[in-house]
Residue frames as qw, qx, qy, qz and C-alpha x, y, z in Angstrom:
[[0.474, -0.494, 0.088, -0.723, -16.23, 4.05, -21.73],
 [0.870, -0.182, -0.423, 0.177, -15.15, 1.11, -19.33],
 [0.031, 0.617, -0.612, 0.494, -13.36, 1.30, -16.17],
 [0.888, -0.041, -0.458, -0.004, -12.64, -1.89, -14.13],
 [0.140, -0.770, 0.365, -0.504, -11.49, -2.03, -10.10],
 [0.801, -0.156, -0.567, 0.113, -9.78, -4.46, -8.20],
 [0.321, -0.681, 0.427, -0.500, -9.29, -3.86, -4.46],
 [0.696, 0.022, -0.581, 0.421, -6.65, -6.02, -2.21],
 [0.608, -0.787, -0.004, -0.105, -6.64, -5.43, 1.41],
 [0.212, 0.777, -0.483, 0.344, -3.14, -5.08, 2.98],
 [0.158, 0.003, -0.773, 0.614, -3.99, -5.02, 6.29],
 [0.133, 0.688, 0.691, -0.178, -7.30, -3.98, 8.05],
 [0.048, 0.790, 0.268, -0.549, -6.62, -0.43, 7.22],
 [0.088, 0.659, -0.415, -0.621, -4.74, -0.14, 4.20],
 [0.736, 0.404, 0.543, -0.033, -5.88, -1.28, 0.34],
 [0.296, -0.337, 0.545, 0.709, -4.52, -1.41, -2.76],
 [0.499, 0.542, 0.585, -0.340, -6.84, -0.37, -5.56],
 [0.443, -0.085, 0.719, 0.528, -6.25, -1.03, -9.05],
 [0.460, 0.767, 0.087, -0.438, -8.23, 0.95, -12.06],
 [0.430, 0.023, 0.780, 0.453, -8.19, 0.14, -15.51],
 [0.176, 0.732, 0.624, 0.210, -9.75, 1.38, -18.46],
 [0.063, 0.661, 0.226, 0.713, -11.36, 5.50, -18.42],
 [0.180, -0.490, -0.509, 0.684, -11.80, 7.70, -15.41],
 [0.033, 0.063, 0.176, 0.982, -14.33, 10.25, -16.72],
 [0.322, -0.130, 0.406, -0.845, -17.56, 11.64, -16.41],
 [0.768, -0.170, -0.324, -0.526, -19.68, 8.30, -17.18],
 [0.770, -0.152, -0.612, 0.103, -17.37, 5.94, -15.05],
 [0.091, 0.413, -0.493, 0.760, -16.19, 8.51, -12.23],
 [0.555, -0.424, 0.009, -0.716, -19.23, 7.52, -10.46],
 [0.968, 0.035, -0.242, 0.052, -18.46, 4.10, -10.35],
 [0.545, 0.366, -0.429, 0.621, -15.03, 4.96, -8.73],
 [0.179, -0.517, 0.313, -0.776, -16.28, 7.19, -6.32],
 [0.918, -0.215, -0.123, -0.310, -19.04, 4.55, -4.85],
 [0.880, 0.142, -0.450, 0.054, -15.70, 2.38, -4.40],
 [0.307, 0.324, -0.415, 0.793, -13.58, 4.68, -2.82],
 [0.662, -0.441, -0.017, -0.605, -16.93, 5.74, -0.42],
 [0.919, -0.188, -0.326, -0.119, -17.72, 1.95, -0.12],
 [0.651, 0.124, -0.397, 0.636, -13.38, 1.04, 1.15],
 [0.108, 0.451, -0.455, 0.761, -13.59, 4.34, 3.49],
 [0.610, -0.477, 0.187, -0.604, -16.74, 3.29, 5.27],
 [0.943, -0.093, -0.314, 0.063, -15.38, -0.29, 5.78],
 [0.598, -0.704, 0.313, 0.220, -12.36, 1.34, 7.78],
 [0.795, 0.220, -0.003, 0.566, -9.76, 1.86, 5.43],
 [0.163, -0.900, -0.112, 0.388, -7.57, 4.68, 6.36],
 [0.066, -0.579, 0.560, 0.589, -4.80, 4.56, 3.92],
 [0.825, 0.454, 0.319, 0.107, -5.69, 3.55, -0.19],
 [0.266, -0.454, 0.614, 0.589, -3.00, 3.14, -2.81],
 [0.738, 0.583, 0.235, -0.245, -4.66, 3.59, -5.97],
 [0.355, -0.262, 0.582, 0.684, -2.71, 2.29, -8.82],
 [0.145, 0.685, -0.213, -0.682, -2.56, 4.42, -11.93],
 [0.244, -0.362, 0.674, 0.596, -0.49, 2.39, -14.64],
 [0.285, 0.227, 0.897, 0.249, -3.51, 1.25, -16.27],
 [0.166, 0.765, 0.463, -0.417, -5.65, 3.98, -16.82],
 [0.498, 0.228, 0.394, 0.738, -5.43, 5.00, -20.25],
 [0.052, -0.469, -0.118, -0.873, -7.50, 8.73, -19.63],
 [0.295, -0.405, -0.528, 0.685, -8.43, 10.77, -17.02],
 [0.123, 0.677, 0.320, 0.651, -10.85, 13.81, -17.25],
 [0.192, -0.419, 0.249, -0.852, -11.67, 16.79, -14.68],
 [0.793, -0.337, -0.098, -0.497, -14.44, 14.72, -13.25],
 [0.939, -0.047, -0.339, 0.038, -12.07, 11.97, -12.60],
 [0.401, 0.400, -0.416, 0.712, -9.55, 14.10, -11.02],
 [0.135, -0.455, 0.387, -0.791, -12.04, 15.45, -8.73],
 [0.866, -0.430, -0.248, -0.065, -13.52, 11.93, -7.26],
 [0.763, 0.023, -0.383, 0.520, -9.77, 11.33, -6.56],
 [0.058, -0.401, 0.250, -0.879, -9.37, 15.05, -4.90],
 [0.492, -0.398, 0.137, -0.762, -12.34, 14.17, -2.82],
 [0.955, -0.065, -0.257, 0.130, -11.43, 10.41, -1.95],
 [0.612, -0.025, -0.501, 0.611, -8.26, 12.10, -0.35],
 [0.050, -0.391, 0.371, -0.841, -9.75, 14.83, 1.54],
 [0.699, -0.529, 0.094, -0.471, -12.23, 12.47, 3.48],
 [0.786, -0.202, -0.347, 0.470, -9.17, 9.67, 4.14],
 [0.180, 0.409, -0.226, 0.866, -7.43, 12.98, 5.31],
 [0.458, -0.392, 0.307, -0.736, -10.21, 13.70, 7.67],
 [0.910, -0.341, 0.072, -0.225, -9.79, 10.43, 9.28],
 [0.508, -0.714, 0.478, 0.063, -6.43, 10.49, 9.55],
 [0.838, 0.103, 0.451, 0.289, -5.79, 8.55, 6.63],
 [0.085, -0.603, 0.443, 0.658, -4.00, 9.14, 3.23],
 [0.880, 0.386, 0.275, -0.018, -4.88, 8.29, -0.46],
 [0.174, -0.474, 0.643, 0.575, -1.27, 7.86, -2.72],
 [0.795, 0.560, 0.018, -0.234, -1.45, 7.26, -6.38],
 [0.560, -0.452, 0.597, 0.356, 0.86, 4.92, -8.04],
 [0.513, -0.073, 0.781, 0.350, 2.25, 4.56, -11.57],
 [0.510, 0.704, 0.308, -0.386, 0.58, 7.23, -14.04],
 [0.664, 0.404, 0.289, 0.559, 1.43, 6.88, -17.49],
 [0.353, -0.227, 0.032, 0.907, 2.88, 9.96, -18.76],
 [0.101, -0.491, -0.597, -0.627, -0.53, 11.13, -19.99],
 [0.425, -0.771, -0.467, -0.088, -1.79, 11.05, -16.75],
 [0.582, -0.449, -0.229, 0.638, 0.86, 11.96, -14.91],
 [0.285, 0.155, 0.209, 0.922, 1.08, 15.46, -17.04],
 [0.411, -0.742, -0.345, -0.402, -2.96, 16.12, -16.09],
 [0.647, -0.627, -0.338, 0.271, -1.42, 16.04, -12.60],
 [0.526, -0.186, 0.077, 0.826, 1.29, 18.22, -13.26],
 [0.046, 0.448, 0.387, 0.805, -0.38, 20.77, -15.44],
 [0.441, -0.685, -0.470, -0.341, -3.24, 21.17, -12.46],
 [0.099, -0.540, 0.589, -0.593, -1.02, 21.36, -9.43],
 [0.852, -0.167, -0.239, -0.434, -2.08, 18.14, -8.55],
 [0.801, 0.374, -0.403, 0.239, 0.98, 16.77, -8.36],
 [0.007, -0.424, 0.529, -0.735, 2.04, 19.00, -5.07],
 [0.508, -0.339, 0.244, -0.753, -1.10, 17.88, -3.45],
 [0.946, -0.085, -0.008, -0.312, -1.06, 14.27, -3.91],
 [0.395, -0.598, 0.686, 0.129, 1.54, 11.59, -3.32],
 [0.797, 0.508, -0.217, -0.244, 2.62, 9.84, -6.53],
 [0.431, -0.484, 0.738, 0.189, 4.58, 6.90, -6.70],
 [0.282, 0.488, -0.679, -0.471, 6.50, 4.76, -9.17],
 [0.532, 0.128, -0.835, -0.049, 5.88, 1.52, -8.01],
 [0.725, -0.559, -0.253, -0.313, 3.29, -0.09, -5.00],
 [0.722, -0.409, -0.299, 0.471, 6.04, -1.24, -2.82],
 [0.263, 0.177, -0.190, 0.929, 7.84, 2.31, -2.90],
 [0.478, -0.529, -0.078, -0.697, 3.90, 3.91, -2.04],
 [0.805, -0.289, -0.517, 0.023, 3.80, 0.99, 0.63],
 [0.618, 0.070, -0.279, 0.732, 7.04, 1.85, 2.07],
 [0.036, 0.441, 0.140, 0.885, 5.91, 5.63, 2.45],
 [0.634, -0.490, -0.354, -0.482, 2.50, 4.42, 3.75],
 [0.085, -0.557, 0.677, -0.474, 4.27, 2.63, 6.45],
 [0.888, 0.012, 0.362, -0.285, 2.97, -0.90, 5.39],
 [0.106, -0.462, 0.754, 0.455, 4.30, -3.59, 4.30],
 [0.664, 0.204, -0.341, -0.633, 3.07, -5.66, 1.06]]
């Protein structure tokens, strides 16, 4: 029941946010607050990396669902990078996977984003 976030700025608009640990319903709150906290500071694009996250529940799927539909309404974009193959199968199994941009590796999401690291 831990979950740990580290957030790197790109540029002014685009951040790279790292997770670690659980994503479920005691720490999702804690995520959301971050993701909030990074859109009202003017980020428009986040790159959340994945690789560390060792579970994911429903609750944690749907901060991330709702972290990209308000960058979305401000023109921005949230990508996910690097889900184990646990996670990455929650995404697949849900149709999640159509709706979100997944990458292998931060410079390939970068690249996408149209920033460089």
């Amino acid at each position: 029941m831990n979950l740990t976030t580290t957030n790197r700025m790109v540029n002014d608009t685009t951040c790279l946010l790292g997770i670690e640990g659980e994503v479920d319903v005691y720490t999702s709150p804690q995520l959301k607050q971050e993701i909030i906290k990074l859109a009202e500071s003017g980020v428009k694009r986040l790159i959340i990396d994945l690789s560390k996250v060792e579970y994911m529940d429903s609750t944690g799927l749907g901060v991330l669902i709702s972290g990209l539909k308000r960058l979305r309404e401000s023109e921005g974009n949230l990508a996910l990078v690097g889900p184990g193959v646990r996670i990455t199968r929650i995404f697949e199994i849900t149709g999640l996977d159509k709706i979100f941009d997944i990458y292998q590796t931060e410079a390939e999401a970068a690249a996408k984003e149209g920033v460089s690291l």
